[in-house]
N, C-alpha and C positions, 0 to 999 in steps of 0.2 A: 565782108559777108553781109548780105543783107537778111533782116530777120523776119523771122516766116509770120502772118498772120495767123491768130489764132479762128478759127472760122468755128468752131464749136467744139464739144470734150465726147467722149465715151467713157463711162463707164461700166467696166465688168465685172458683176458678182458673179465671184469662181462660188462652186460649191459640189457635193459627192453623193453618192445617193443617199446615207443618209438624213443629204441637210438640204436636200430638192425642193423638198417644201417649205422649207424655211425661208430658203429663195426666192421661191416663185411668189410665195406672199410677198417678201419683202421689197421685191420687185413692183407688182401690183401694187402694192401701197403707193412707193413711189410715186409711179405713173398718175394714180389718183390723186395725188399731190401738187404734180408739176407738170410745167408744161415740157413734157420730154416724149419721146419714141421709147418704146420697149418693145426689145427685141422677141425672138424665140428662145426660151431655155431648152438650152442644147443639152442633153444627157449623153454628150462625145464632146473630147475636146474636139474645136475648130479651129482651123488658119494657125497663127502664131501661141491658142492658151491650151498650159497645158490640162487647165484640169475643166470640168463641164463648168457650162458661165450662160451668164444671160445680160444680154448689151442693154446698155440705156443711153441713147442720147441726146443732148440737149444743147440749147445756146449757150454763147460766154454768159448770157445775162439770168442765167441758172445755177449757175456754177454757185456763188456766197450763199443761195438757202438750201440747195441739193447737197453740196458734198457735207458742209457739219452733219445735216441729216442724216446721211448714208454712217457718216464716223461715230451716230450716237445710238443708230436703231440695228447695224451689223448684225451684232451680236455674236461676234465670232467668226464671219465671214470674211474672207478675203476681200477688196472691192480693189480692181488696179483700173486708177483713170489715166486716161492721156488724149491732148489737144488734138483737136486734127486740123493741121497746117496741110494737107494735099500728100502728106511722104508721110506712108506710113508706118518703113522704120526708122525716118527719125520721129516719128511721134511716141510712136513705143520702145524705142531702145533709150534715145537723149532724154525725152521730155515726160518721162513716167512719174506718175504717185502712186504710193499704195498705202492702202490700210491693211496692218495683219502682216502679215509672212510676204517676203516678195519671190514670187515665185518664177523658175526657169521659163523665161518665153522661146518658143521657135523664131529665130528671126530669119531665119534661110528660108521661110516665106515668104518674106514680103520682100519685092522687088526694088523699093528705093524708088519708083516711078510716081508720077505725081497721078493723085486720087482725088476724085469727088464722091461726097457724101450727101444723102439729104439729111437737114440738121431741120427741127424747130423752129420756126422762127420767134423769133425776141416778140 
């Protein structure tokens, strides 16, 4: 089997209404931090999470000061990361981390078919 590249991460902070703004800052912080993409916080789950979340993503070369960061300033938040190799459920079924509680994903949507992302650049 040949092993997949990793070509960049996602990060999702799940959160409910009443930790949306705890989010959305924390989110925004982030962003202002690193060189990442942030997404929309979604007040509905989307795609395969199941509770409302808001996407950040970034390069592998983000990864060693984003994610401590995210595991020290949470504060309670779930945050589930996963690589994106192109297949994105083996990115999110195989290849998950999480902070917090790991939570049921819907994987009956994602196709198994190979994906592009735009990622940050390094």
């Amino acid at each position: 089997m040949t092993e997949r590249r990793i070509r960049g991460f996602h990060a999702h902070v799940y959160f409910g209404a009443e930790t949306v703004e705890q989010a959305r800052a924390l989110c925004l912080e982030a962003a202002g931090l690193f060189k990442l993409a942030m997404g929309r916080v979604h007040q509905q789950p989307v795609g395969p999470h199941p509770d409302w979340s808001c996407q950040l993503a970034f390069a592998p070369s983000v990864f060693a000061d984003l994610v401590p960061w995210l595991a020290m300033h949470r504060r309670g938040l779930v945050v589930f990361i996963h690589p994106i190799t192109g297949n994105d459920l083996i990115d999110h079924r195989d290849y998950a981390m999480w902070m917090g509680a790991v939570r049921p994903l819907d994987l009956s949507v994602l196709s198994g078919a190979e994906t592009e992302y735009e990622i940050p650049e390094d």
